[in-house]
Backbone as a ProteinNet text record, in pm:
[ID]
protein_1_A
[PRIMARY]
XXXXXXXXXXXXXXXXXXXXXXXXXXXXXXXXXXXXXXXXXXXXXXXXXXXXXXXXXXXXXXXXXXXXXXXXXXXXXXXXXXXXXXXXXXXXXXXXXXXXXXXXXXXXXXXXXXXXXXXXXXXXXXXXXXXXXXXXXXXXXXXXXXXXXXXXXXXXXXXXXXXXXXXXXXXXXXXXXXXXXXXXXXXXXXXXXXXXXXXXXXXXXXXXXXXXXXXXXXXXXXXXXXXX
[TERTIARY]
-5125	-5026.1	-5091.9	-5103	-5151.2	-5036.4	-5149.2	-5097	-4936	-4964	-4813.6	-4710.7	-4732	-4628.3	-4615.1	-4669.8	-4644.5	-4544.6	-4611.5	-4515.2	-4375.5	-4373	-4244.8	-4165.2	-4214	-4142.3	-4104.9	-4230	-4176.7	-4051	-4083.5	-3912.7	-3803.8	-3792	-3703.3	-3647.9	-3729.7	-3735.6	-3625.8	-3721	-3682.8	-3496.5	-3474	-3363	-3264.1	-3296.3	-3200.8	-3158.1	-3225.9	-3195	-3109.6	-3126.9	-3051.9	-2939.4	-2919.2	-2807.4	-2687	-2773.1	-2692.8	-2671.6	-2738	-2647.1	-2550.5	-2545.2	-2368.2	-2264.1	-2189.2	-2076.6	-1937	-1912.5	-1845.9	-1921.3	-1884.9	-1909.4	-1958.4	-2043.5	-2098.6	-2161.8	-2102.3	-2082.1	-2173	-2269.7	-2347.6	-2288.7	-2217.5	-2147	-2233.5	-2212.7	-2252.9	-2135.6	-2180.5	-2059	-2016.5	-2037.1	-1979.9	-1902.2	-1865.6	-1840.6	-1883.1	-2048.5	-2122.6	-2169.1	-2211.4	-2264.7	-2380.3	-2469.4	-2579.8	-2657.7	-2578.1	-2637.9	-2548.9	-2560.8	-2442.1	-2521.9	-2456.5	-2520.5	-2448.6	-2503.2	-2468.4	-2308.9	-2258.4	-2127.9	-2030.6	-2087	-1990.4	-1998.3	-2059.4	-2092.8	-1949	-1987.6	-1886	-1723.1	-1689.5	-1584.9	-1550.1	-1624.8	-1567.4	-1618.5	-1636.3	-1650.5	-1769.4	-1852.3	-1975.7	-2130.1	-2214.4	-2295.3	-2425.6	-2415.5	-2558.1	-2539	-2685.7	-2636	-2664.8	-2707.9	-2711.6	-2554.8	-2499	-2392.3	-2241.6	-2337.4	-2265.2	-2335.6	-2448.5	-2538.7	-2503.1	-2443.9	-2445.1	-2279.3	-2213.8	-2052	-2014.6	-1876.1	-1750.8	-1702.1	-1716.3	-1702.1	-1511.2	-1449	-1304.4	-1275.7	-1330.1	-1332.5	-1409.5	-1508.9	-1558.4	-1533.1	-1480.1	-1393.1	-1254.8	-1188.5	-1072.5	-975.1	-1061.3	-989.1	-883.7	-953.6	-857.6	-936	-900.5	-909.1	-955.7	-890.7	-900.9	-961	-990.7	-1029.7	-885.3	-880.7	-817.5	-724.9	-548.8	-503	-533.2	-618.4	-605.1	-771	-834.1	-996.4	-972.8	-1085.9	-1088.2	-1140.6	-1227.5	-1260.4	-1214	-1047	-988.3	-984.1	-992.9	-962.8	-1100.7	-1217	-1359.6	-1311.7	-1387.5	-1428	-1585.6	-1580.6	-1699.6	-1802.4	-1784.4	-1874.3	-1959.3	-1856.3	-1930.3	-2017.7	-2116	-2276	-2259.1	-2140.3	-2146	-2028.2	-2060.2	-1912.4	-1858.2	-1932.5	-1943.9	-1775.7	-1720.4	-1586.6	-1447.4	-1512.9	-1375.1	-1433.2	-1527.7	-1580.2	-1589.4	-1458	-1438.8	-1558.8	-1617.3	-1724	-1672.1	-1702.4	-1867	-1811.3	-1936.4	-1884.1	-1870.6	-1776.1	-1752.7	-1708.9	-1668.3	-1641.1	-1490.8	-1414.9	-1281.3	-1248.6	-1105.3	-1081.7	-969.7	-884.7	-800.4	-720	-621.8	-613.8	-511.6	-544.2	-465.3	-417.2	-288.8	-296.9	-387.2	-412.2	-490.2	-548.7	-528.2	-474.4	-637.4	-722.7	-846.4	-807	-877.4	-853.5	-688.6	-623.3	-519.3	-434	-441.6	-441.8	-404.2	-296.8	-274.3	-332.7	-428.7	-548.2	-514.9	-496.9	-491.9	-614.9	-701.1	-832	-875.1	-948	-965.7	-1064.5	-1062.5	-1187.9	-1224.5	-1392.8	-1437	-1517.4	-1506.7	-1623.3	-1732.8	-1817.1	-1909.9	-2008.1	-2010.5	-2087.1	-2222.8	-2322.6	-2464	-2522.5	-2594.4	-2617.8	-2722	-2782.6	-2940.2	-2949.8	-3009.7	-3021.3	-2859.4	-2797.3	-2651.7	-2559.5	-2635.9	-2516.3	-2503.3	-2402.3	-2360.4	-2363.2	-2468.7	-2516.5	-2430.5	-2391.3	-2387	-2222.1	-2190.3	-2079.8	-2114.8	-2110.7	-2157.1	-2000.4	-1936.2	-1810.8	-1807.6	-1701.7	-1730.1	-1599.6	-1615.8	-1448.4	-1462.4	-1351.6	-1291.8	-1198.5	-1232.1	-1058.8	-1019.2	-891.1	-805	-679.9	-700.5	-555.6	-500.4	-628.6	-604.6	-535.4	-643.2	-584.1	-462.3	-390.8	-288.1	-197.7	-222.7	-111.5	-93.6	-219.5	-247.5	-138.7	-121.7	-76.7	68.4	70.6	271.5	325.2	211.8	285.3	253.4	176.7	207.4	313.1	390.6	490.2	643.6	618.2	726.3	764.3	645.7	671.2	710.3	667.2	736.7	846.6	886.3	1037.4	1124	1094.7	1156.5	1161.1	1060.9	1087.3	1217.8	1163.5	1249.4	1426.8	1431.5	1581	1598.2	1487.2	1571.8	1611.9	1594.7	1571.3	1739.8	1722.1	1862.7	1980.3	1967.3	2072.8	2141.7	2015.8	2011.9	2132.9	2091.3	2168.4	2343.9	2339.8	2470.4	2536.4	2435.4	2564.2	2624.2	2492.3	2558.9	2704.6	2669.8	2774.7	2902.7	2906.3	3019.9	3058.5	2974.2	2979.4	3119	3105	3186.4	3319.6	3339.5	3490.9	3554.9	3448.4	3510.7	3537.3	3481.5	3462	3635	3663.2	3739.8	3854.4	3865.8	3995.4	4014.7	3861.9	3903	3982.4	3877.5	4002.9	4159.8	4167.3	4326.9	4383.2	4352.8	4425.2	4439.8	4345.5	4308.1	4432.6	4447.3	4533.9	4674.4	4695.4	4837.8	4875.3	4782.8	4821	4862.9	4759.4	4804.5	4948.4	5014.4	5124.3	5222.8	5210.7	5324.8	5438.4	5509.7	5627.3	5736.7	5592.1	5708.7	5639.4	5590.3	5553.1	5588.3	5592.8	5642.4	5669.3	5772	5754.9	5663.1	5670.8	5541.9	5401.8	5352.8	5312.1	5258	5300.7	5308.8	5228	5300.6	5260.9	5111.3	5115.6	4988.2	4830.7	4896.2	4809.3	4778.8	4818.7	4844.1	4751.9	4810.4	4738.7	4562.5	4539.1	4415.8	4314.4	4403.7	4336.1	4323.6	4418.6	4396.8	4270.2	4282	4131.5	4044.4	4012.1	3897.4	3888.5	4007	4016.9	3921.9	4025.2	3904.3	3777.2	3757.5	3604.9	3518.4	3567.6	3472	3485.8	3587.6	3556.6	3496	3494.4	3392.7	3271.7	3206.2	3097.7	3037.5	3128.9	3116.4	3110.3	3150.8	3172.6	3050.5	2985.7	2872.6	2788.3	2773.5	2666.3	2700.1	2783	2814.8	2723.7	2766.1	2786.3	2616.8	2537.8	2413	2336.7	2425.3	2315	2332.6	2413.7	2456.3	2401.9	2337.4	2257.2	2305.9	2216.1	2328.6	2364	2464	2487	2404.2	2358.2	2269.7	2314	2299.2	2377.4	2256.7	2298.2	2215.5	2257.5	2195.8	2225.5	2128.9	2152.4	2061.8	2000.3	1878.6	1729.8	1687.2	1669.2	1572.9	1405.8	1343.9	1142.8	1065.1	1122	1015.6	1070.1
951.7	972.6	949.8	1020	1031.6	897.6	860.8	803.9	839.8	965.7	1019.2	1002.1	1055	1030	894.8	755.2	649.6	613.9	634.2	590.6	616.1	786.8	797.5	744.1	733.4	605.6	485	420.8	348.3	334.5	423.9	399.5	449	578.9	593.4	469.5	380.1	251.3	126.2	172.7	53.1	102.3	260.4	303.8	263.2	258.8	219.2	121.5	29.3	-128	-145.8	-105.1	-124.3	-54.4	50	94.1	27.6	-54.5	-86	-269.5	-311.8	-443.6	-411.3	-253	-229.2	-282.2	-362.1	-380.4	-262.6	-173.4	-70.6	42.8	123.3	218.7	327.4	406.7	506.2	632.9	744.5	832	962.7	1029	1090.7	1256.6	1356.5	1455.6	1600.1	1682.2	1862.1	1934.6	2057.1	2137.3	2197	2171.9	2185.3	2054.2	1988.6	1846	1788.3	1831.4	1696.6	1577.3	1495.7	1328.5	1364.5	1388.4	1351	1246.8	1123.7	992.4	887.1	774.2	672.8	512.4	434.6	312.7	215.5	85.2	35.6	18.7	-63.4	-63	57.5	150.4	272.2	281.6	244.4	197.5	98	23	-62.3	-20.2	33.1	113.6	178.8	279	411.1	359.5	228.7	194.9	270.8	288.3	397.5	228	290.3	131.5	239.3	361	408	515.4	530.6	656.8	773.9	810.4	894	943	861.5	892.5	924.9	944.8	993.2	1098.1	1107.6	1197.9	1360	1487	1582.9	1577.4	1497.4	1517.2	1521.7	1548	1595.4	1481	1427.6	1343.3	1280.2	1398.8	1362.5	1339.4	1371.1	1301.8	1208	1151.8	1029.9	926.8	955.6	835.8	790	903.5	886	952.3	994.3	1053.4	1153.2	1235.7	1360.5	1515.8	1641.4	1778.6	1798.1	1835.5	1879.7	1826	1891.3	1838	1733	1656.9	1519.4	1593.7	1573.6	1655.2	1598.3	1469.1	1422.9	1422.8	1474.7	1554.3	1643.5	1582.6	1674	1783.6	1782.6	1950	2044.6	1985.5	1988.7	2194.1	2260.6	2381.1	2489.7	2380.5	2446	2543	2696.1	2787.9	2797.2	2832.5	2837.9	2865.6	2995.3	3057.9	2973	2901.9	2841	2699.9	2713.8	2674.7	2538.6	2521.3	2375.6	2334	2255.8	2165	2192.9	2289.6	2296.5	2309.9	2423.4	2411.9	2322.9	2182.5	2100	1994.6	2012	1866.5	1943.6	1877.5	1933.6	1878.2	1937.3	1940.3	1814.6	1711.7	1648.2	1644.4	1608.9	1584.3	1458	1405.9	1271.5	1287.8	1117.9	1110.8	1121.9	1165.4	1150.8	1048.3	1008.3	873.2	879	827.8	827.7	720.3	629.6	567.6	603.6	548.4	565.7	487.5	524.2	410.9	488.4	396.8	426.1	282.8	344.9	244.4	230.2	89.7	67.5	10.4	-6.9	-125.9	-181.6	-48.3	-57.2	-148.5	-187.7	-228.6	-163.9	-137.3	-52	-117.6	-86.5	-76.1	37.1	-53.2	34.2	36.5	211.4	173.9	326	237	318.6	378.1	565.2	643.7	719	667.2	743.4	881.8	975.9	1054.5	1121.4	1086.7	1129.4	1252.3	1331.6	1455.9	1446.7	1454	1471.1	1628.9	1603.3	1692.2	1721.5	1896.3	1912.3	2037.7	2046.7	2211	2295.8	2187.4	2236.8	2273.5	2242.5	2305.8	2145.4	2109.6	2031.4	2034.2	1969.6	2005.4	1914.2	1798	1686.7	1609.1	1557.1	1453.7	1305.9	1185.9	1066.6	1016.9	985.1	927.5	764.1	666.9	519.3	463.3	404.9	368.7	204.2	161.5	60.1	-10.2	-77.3	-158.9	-264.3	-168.8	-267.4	-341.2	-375.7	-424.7	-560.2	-637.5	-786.1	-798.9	-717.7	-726.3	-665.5	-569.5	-489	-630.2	-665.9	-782.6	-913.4	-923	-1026	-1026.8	-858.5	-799.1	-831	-762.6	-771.3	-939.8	-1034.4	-1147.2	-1208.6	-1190.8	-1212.9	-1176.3	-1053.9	-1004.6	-1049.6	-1123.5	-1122.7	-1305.4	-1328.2	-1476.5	-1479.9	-1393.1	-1339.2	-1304.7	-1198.2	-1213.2	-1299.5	-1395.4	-1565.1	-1615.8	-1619.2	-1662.3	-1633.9	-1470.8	-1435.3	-1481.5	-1449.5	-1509.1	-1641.8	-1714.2	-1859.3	-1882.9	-1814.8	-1806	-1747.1	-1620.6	-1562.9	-1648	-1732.3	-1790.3	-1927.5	-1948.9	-2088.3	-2032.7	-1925	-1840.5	-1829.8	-1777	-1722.4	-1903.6	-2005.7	-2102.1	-2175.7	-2186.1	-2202.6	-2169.5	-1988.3	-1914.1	-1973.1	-2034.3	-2021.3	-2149.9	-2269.5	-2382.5	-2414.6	-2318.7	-2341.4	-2320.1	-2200	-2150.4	-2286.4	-2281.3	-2408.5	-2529.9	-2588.4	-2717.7	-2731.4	-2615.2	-2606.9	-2573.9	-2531	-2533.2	-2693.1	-2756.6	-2911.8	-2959.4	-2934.1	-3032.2	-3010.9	-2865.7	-2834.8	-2942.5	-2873.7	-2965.6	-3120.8	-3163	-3303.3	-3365.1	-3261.7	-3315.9	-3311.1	-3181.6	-3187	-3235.2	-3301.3	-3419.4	-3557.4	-3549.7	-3693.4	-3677.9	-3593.3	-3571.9	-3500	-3500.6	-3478.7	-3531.7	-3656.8	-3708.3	-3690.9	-3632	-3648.3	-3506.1	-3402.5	-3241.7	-3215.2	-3131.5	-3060	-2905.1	-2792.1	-2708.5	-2605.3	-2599.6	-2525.6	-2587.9	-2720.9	-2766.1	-2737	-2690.4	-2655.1	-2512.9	-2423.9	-2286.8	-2260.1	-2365.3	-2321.5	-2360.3	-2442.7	-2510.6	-2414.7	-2347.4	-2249.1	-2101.1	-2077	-1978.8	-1997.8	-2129.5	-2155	-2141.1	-2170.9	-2197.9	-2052.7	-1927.2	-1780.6	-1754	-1786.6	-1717.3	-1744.6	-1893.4	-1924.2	-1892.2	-1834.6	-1767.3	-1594.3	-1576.6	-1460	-1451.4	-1522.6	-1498.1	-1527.1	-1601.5	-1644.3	-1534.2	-1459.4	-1356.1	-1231	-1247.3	-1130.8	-1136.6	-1264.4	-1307.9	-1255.2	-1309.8	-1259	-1151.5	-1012.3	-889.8	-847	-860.6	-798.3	-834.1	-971.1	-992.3	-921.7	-873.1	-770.5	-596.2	-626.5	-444.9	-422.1	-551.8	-598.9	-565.8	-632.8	-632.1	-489	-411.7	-320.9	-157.3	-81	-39.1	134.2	208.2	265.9	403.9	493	590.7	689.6	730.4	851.9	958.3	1071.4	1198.2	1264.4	1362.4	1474	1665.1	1697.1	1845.6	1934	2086.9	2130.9	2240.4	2230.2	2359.1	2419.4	2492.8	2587.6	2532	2535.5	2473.2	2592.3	2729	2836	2890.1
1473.8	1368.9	1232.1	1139.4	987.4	920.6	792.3	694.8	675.8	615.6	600.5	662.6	795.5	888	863.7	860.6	929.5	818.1	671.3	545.4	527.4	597.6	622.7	722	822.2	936.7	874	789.7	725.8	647.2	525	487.9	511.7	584.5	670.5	763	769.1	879	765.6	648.9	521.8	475.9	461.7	456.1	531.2	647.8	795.7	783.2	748.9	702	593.1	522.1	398.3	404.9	490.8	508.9	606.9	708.7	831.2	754.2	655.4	572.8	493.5	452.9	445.8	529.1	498.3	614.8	619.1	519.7	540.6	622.9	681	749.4	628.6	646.3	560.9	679.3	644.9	717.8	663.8	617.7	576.2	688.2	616.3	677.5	598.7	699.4	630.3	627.1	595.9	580.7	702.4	809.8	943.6	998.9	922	957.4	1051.3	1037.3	1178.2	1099.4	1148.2	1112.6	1111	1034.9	1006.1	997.3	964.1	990.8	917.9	956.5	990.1	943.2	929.7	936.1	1050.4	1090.5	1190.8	1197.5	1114.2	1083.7	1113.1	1100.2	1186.4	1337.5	1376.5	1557.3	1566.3	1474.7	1557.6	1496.3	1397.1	1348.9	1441.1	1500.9	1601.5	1759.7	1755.4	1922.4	1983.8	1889.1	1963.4	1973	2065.9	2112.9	2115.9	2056.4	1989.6	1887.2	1833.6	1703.6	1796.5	1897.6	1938.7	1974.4	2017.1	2088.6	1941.6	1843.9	1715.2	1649.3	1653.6	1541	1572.7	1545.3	1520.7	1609.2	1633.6	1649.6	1521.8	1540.1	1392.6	1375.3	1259	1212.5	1216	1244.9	1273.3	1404.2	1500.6	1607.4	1687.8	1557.6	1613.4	1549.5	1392.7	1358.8	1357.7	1371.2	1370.8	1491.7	1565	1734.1	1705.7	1626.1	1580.1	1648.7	1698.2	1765.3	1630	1527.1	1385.1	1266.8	1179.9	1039.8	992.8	929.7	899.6	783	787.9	692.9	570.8	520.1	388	359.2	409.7	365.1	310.7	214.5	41.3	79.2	160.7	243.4	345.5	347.5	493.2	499.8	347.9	354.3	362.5	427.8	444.4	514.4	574.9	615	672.4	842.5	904.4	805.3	745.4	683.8	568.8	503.5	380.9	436.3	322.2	361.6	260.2	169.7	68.7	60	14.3	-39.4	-194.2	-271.4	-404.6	-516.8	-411.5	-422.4	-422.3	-388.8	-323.3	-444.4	-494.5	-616.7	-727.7	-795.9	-948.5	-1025	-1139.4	-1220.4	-1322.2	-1372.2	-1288.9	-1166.2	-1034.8	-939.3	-878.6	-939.7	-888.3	-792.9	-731.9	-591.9	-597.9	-465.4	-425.1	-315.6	-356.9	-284.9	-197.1	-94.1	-43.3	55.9	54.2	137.4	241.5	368.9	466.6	554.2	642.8	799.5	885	951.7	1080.2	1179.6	1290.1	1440.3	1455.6	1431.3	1484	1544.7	1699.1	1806.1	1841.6	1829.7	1865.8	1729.3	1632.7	1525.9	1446.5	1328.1	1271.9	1145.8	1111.5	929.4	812.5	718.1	587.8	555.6	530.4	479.3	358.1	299.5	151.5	181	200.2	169.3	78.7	24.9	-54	-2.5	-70	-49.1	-166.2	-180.2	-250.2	-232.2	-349.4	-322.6	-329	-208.2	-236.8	-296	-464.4	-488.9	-511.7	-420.9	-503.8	-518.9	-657.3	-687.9	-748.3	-792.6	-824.9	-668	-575.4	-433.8	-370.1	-321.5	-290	-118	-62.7	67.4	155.6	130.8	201.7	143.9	218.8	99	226.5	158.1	171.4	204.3	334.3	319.3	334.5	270.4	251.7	289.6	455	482.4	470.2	390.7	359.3	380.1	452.4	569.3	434.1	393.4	290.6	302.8	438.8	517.4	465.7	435.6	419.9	244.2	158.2	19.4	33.9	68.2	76.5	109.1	256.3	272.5	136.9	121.5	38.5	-113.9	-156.7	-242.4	-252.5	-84	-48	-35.6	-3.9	4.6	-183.4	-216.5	-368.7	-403.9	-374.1	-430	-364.1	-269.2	-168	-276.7	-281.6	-342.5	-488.5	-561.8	-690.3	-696.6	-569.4	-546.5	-544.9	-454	-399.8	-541.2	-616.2	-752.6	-844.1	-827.4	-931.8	-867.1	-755.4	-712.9	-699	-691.9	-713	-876.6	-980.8	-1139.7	-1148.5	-1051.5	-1050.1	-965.5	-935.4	-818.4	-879.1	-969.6	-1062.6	-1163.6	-1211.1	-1327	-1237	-1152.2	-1096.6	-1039.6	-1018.8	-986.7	-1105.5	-1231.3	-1378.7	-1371.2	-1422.2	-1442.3	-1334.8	-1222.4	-1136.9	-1142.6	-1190.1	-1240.7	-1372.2	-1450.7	-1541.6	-1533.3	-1449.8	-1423.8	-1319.4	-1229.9	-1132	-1178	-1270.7	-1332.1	-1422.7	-1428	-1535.6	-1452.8	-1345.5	-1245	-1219.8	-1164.2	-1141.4	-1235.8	-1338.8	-1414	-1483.3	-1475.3	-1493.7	-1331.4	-1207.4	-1114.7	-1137.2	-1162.3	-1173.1	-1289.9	-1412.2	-1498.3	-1418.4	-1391.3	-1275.3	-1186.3	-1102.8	-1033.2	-1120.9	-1214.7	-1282.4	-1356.2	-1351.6	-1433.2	-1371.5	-1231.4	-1113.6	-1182.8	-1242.1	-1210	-1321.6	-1449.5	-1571.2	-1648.5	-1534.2	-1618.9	-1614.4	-1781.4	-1841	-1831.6	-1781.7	-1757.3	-1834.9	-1957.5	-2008.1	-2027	-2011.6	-1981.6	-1873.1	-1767.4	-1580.3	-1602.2	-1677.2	-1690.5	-1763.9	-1885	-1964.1	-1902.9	-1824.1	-1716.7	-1596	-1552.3	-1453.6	-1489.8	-1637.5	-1651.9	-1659.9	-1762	-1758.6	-1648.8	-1506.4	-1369.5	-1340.1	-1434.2	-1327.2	-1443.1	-1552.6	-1650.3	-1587.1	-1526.8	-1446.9	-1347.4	-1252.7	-1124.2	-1181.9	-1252.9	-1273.7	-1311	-1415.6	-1465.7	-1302.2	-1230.1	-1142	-1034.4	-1013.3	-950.7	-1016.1	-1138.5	-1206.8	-1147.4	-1147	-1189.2	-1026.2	-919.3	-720	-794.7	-870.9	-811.7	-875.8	-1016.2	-1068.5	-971.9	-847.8	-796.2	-643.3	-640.1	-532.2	-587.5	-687.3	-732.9	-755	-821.7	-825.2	-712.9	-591.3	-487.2	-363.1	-425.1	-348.2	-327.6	-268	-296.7	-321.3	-432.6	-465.2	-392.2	-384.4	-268.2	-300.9	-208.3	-163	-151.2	-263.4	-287.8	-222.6	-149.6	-111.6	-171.7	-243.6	-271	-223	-219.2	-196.9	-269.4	-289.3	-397	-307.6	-414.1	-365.8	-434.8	-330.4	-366.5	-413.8	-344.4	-380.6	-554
[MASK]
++++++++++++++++++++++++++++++++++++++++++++++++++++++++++++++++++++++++++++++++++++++++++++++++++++++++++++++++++++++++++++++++++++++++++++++++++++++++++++++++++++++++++++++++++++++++++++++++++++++++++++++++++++++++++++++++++++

C-alpha cells in the first residue's frame, strides 16, 4: 500500500472518529435517498449493530421505518431523474429544520431535524441530515409552564377570595347586628338591613358568574369555505 493510500486511511480513519463523538446521529444522504455514511450514534438511533447493515439503504426506512420518502422532507418532492438537491435549498443555501414525533424504542420522542446542503461546484450533491432528540427540553419547557400556570392561579384565586371576602364579611355583620337586636327591631330598620344583605348577595354572585363565564370555554362555531 503507497504513502497515499495509507494517509488517506488515515484520515478517513481520523474523520470516523470525530464523527462517531457526535452524540446526535448524522446521516450523510444523495439524491436517491441512500446513506452514504453515518456516524456511530445512528447505529444505535435506528437499532442497526453495523454500518454495513446501513450504508447504501434509504435513509427513510432505516431511520424512521417508513416504505416512502418522509412527508416532512425538504426533498420529499425529488424525482428519480434528478441528479441534486439544488432545487429544494433556497439561495444562500442554508440549512432546513424540522421537528417531529416519532416512536424510538417504542417511546414516543420529540426530535429536531436539521438538514444541511453539501455544496460543490454550485450543485448540491449531498444534504448532511442532524437528528436531535428534544424530548427532555420540550418536557422541561411544558413543566416550566405548567408551574407558571399554578402560579398564575394561585395570584388569581387569592384575587377571587379577596373579592368574595368582602361581600361575605358584610352579610356577617348585617346578621350579626340582627340578631343582636331581635327584641326591640325596628321595622325599617329590619328592611334596610335586608337589603344591604341582597347587595352583598349579589355582588358575590357576580363575582361566581365572571369566574364561571372566565373559565368557560368558548363555543365552537363551525361554517363552511370554500379553500380553492
Amino acid at each position: 500500500m503507497s504513502s497515499l493510500q495509507e494517509n488517506l486511511l488515515e484520515r478517513a480513519g481520523e474523520l470516523q472518529s470525530i464523527l462517531d463523538g457526535i452524540t446526535e446521529p448524522l446521516v450523510l444522504i444523495d439524491p436517491g435517498f441512500r446513506i452514504r455514511r453515518v456516524n456511530r450514534s445512528t447505529l444505535e438511533f435506528s437499532g442497526q449493530s453495523s454500518f454495513s447493515s446501513i450504508i447504501g439503504k434509504k435513509c427513510y426506512e432505516v431511520l424512521y421505518n417508513r416504505g416512502d420518502v418522509c412527508p416532512y422532507c425538504p426533498m420529499k418532492e425529488m424525482q428519480p431523474e434528478e441528479e441534486n438537491f439544488n432545487q429544494y435549498f433556497e439561495y444562500p443555501k442554508s440549512d432546513v429544520n424540522r421537528e417531529i414525533f416519532h416512536s424510538v424504542r417504542g417511546q414516543k420522542e420529540t426530535l429536531y431535524l436539521d438538514f444541511y446542503p453539501i455544496e460543490k461546484d454550485n450543485v448540491i450533491g449531498s444534504v448532511l441530515e442532524k437528528v436531535s432528540n428534544i424530548t427532555r427540553i420540550r418536557e422541561k419547557e411544558e413543566e416550566n409552564l405548567r408551574i407558571r400556570n399554578l402560579a398564575s392561579l394561585g395570584i388569581f384565586i387569592s384575587g377571587v377570595a379577596h373579592e368574595l371576602n368582602n361581600p361575605l364579611t358584610g352579610m356577617s355583620l348585617t346578621l350579626q347586628s340582627l340578631l343582636n337586636n331581635l327584641t326591640s327591631i325596628d321595622p325599617e330598620f329590619f328592611r334596610k338591613r335586608l337589603d344591604m344583605m341582597k347587595e352583598d348577595l349579589t355582588r358575590a354572585a357576580m363575582i361566581v358568574t365572571d369566574i364561571i363565564s372566565f373559565a368557560k370555554p368558548d363555543r365552537l362555531m363551525t361554517t363552511t369555505v370554500d379553500i380553492y
